[in-house]
C-alpha positions in Angstrom: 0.0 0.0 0.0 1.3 3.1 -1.2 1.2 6.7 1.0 0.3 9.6 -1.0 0.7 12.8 0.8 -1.6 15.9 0.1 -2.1 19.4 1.1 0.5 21.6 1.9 3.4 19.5 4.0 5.9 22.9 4.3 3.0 25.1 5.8 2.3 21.9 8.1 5.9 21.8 9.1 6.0 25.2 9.7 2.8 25.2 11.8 4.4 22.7 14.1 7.6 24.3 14.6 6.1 27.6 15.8 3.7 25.6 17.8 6.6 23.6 19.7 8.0 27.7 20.1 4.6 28.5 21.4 4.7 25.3 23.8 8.0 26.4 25.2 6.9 29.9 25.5 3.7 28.7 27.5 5.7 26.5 29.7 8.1 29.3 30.7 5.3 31.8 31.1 3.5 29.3 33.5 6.6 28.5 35.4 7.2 31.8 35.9 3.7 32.6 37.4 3.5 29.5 39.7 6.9 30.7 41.0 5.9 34.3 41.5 2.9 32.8 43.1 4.5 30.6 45.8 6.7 33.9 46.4 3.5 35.6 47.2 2.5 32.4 49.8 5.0 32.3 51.7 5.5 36.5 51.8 2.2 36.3 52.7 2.3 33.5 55.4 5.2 35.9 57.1 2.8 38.7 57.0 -0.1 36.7 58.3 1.6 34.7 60.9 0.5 31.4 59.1 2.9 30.1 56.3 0.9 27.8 54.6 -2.2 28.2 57.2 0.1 26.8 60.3 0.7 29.7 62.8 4.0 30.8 63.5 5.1 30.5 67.5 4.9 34.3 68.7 8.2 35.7 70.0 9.1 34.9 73.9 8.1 37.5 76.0 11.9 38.4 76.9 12.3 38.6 72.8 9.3 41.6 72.6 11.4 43.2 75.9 14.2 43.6 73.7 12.8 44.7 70.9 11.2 47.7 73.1 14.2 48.1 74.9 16.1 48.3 71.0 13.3 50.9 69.9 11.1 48.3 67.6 7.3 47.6 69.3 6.3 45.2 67.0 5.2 41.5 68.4 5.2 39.5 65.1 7.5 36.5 64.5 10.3 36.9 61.7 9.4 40.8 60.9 11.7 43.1 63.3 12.2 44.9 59.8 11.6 42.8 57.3 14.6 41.7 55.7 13.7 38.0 56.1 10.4 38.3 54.2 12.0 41.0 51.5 14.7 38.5 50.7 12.3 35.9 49.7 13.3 35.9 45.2 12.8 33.7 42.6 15.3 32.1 40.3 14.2 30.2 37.3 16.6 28.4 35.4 15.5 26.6 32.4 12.5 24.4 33.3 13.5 24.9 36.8 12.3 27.6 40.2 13.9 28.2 43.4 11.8 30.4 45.8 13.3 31.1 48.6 16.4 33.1 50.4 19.3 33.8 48.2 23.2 33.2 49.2 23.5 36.5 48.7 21.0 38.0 50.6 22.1 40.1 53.3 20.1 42.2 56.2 20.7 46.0 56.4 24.0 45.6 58.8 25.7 42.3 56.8 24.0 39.7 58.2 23.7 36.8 56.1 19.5 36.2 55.8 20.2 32.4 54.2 21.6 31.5 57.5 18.7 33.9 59.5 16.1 31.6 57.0 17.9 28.1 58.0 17.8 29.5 62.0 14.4 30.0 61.8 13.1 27.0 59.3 14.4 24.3 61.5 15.4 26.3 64.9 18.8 26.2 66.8 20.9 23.8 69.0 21.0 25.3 72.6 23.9 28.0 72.7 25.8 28.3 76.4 27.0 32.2 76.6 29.3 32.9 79.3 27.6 35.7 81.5 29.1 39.4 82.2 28.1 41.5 85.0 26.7 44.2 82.3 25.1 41.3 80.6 23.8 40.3 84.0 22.3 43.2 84.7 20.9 43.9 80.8 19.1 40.4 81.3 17.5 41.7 84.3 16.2 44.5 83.3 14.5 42.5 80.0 13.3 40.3 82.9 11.7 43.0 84.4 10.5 44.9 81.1 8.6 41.5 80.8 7.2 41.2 83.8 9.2 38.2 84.6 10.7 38.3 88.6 14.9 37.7 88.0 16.2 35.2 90.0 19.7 35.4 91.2 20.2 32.0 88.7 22.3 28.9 89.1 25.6 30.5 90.1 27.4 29.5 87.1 27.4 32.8 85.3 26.0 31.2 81.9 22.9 31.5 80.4 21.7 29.1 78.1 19.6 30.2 75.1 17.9 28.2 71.9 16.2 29.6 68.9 13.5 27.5 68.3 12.1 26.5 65.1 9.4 28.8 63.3 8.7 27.5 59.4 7.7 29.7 57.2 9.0 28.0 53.8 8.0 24.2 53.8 4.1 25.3 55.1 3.6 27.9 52.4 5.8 25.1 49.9 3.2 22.1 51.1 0.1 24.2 51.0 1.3 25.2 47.8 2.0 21.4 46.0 -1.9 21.0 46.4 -3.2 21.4 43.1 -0.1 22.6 41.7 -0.3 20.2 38.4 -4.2 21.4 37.7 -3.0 24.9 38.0 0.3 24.9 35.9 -1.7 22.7 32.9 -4.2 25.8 33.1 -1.4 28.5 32.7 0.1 26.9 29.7 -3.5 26.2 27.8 -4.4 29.9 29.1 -0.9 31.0 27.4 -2.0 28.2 24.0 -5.4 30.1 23.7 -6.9 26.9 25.2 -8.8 28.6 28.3 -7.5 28.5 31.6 -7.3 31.0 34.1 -8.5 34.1 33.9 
């Protein structure tokens, strides 16, 4: 059985090579969007107090002490001035996104927020710091500025501290995964002319 070919194969082949240009396109556009929109969850989350609906652990009362006592009232977790939640970027590379905290990112006096992000995502081992008598005596008056009685202490002139952990990036990230599929197949056929979205 012979194969006879009709109508016009060039136009066909050049309707599929700018369609493949238009699928690529699509695909990058809707990349682009989900990441810009799992930016906007988690920024969000920080600004809510709930990454990914799960509310963050408030700050100790000697932590709010110390803000007043630094000039800064507010009581949220993670946003003394909002470095943390500004640093939050996007990176796409390809077919691939990274949201999150850059290497590079740094806090208005140097300090590296990738390592501030990591402190806070999974929280601290417990950090021994040898006490002065200034230090003493700053502790008691955050004691005090809290409302907390101070107490003279053990005698051994350390104080033992731990960060503990506050997510705010696998929440917003596991929220996020529901329904992520469903929404990126939308973009693209929103970007084809297919529906989607709107």
């Amino acid at each position: 059985m012979a194969v006879s070919r009709t109508g016009d194969w060039a136009r066909a082949r050049q309707l599929l090579e700018v369609g493949a240009s238009r699928l690529e396109g699509a695909l990058q556009t809707a990349l682009r969007q989900e990441a810009h929109a799992l930016r906007n969850e988690v920024v969000q989350g920080l600004t809510q107090q709930a990454p990914g609906g799960e509310p963050l652990r408030p700050p100790s009362p000697l932590t709010l002490a110390a803000r007043q006592l630094a000039g800064f009232n507010g009581s949220k977790a993670l946003l003394v001035s909002g470095a943390l939640r500004n640093s939050i970027s996007i990176v796409v590379e390809g077919d691939e996104a990274f949201i999150g905290v850059s290497r590079a990112a740094k806090s208005p006096d140097g300090e590296s927020l990738v390592d501030v992000a990591q402190l806070q995502e999974y929280g601290g081992p417990p950090v021994v710091i040898p006490m002065t008598p200034k230090m003493r005596r700053y502790l008691f008056a955050l004691m005090r500025k809290a409302g907390q009685a101070p107490t003279g202490g053990n005698g051994r002139g350390v104080v033992v501290t731990q960060t503990p952990a506050r997510p705010f990036l696998r929440p917003a990230f596991a929220r996020f995964r529901q329904g992520a599929s469903r929404r990126f197949l939308a973009r693209v056929a929103k970007e084809l002319g297919l529906g989607g979205p709107g």
